[in-house]
C-alpha beads as a LAMMPS data file, in Angstrom:
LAMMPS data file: protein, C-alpha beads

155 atoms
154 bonds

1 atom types
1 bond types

-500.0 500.0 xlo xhi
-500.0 500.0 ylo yhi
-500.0 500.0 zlo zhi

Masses

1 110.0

Atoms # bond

1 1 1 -234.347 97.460 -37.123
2 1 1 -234.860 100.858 -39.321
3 1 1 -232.963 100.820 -42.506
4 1 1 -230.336 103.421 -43.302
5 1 1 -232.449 105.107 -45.781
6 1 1 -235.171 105.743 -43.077
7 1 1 -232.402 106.794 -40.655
8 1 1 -230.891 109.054 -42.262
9 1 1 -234.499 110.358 -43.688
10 1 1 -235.179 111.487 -40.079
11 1 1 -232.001 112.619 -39.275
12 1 1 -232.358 115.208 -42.461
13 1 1 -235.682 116.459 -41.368
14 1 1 -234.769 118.818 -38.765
15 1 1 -232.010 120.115 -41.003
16 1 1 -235.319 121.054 -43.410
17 1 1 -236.985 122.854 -40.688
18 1 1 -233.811 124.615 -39.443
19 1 1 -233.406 125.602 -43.196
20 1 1 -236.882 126.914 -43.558
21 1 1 -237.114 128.400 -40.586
22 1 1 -234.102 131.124 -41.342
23 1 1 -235.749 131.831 -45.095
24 1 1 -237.774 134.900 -44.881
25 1 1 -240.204 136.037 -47.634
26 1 1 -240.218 139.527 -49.288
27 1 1 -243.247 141.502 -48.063
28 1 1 -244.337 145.005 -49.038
29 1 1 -242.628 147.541 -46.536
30 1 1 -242.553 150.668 -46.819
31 1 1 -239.467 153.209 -46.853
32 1 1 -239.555 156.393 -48.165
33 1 1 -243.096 156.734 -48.699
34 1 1 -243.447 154.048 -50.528
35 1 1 -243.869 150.789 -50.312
36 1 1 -241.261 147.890 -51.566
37 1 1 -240.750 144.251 -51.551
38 1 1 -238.209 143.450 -48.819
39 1 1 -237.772 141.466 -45.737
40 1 1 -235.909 138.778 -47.826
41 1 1 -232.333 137.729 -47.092
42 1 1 -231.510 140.198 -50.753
43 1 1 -233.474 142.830 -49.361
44 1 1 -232.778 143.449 -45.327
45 1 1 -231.462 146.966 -46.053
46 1 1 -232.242 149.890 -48.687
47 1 1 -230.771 153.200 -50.094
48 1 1 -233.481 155.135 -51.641
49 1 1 -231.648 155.634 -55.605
50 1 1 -234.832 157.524 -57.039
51 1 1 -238.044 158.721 -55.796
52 1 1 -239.668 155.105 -56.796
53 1 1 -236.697 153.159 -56.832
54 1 1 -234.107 151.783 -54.054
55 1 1 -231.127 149.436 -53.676
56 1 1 -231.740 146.405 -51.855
57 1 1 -228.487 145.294 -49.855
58 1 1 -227.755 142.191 -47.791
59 1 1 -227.354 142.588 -44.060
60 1 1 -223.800 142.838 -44.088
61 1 1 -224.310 146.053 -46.544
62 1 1 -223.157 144.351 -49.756
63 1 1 -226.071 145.487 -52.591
64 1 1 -227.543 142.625 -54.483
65 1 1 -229.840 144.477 -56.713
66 1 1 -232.463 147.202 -57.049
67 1 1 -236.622 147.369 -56.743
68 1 1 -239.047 149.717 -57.932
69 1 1 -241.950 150.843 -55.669
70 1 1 -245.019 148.547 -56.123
71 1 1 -248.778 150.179 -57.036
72 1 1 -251.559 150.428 -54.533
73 1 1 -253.161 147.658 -56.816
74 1 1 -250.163 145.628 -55.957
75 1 1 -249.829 146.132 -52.311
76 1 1 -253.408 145.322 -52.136
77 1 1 -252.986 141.641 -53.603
78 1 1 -249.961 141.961 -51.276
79 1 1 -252.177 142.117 -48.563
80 1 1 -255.285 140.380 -49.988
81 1 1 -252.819 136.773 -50.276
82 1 1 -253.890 134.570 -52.590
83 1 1 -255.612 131.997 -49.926
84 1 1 -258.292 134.591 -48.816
85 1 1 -261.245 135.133 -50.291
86 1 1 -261.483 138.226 -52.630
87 1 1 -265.010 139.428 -50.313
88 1 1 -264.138 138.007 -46.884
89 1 1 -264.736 139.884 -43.567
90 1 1 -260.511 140.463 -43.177
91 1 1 -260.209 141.484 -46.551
92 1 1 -262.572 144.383 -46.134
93 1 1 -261.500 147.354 -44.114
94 1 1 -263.811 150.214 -42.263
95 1 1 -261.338 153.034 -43.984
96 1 1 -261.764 150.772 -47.625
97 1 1 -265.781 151.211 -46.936
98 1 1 -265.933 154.553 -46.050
99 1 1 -263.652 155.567 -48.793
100 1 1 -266.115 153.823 -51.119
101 1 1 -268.849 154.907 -49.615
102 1 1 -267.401 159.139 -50.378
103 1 1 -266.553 157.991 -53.692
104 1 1 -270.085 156.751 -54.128
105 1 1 -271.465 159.869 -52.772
106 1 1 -269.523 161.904 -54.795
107 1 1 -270.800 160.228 -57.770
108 1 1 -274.222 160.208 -57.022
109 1 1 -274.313 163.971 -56.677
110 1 1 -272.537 164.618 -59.808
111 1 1 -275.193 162.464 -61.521
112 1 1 -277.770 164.272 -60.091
113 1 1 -276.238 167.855 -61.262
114 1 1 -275.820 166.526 -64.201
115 1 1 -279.628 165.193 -64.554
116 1 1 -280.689 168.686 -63.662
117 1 1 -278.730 170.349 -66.205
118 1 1 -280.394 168.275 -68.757
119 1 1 -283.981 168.894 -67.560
120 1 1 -283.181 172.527 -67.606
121 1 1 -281.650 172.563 -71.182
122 1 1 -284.571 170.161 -72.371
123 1 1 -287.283 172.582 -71.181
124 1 1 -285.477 175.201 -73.003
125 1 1 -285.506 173.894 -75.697
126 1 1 -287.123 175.585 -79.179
127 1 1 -287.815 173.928 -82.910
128 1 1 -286.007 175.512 -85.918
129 1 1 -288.562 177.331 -88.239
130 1 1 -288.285 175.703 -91.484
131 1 1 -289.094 178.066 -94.674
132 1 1 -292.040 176.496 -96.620
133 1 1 -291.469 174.930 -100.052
134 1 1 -291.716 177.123 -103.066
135 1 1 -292.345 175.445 -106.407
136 1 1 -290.187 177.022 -108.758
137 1 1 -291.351 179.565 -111.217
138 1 1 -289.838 177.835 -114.364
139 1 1 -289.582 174.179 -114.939
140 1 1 -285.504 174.220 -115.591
141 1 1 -284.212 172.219 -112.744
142 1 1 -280.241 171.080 -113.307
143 1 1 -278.696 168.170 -111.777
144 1 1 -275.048 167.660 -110.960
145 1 1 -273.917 163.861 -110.616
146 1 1 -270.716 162.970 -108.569
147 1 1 -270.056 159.279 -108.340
148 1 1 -273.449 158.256 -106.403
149 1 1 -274.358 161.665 -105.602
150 1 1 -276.842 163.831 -107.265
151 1 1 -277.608 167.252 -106.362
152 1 1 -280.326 169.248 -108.184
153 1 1 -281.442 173.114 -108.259
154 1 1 -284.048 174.879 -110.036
155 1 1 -283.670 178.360 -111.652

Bonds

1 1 1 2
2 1 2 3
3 1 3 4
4 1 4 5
5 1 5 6
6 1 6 7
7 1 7 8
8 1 8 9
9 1 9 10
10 1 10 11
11 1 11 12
12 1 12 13
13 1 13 14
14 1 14 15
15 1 15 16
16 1 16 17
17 1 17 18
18 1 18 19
19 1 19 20
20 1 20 21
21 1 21 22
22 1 22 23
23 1 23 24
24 1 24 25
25 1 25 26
26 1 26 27
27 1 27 28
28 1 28 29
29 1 29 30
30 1 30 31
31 1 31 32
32 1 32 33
33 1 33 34
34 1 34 35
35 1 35 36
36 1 36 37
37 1 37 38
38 1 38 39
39 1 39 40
40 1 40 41
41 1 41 42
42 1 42 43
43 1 43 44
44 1 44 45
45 1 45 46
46 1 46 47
47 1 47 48
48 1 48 49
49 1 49 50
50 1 50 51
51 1 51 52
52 1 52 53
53 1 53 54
54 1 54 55
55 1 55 56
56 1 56 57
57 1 57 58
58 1 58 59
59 1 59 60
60 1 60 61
61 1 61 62
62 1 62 63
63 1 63 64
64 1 64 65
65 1 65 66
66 1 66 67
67 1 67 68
68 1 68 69
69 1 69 70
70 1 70 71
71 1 71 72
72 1 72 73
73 1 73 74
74 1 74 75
75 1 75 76
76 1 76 77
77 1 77 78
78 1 78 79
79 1 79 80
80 1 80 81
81 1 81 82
82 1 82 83
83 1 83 84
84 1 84 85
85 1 85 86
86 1 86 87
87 1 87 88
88 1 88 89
89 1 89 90
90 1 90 91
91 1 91 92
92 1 92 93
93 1 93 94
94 1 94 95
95 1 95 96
96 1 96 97
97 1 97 98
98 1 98 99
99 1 99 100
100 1 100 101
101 1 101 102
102 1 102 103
103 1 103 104
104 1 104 105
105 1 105 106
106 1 106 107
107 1 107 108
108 1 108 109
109 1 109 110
110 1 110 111
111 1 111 112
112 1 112 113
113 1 113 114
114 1 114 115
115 1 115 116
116 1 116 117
117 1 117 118
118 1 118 119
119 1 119 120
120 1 120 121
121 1 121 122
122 1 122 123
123 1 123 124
124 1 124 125
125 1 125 126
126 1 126 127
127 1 127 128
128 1 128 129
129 1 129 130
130 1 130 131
131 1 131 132
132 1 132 133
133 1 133 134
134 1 134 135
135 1 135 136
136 1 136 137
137 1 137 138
138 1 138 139
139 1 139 140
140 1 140 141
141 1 141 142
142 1 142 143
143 1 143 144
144 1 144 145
145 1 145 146
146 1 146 147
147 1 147 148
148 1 148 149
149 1 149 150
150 1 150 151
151 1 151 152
152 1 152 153
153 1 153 154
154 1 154 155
């Protein structure tokens, strides 16, 4: 015969799973152009306060507190979850390529401008003339010390 302990153990188990079931996570959502953790039983509703922030209100309408908009960094770990790997095939979109493909493109040809330039300034490119060294017609040279420098001039 099962003990009350194990009884009662069952019994409580579908209580658990009822209790689980009706908790919902906050996810990023977005409202007002933005996106915002909500979803959760805080956050079924919103009243945009300020262009990045809103007030998160329970389903009956009572507010509960207030959330600023997250960062595309942010939504992207959102998104990403922290079980998937940071390279995997679902983690990688077409539009995330092609925008990094353009923004590699773009790049290149700015290096290249930019390499061009250069060659075209460094064929340009002329010595100073120097003025050949005199000896002095006297032998008077006077020296000025300052701390560790010396500077000398002849007359």
């Amino acid at each position: 015969m099962p003990s009350k302990k194990s009884i009662l153990f069952l019994a409580s188990i579908p209580l658990a799973l009822a209790l689980t079931g009706c908790a919902t996570k906050a996810t990023p959502q977005q409202f007002g152009g933005k996106y915002y953790l909500m979803g959760d039983a805080a956050c079924k509703q919103a009243r945009q306060l300020t262009d990045t922030t809103i007030m998160c209100m329970r389903s009956n309408g009572e507010d509960t507190s207030y959330r600023i908009a997250l960062t595309t960094q942010e939504v992207w770990m959102y998104e990403r979850g922290p079980t998937k790997p940071e390279y995997s095939s679902s983690s990688i979109q077409m539009s995330d390529l092609q925008a990094l493909s353009n923004q590699l493109q773009g790049m290149s040809a700015s290096f290249n401008a930019q390499a061009q330039n250069t060659l075209r300034q460094s064929s340009q490119y002329v010595a100073p003339q120097v003025a050949p060294i005199q000896q002095p017609n006297s032998g008077d040279i006077r020296c000025i010390q300052a701390g560790i420098y010396v500077n000398c001039r002849s007359n």
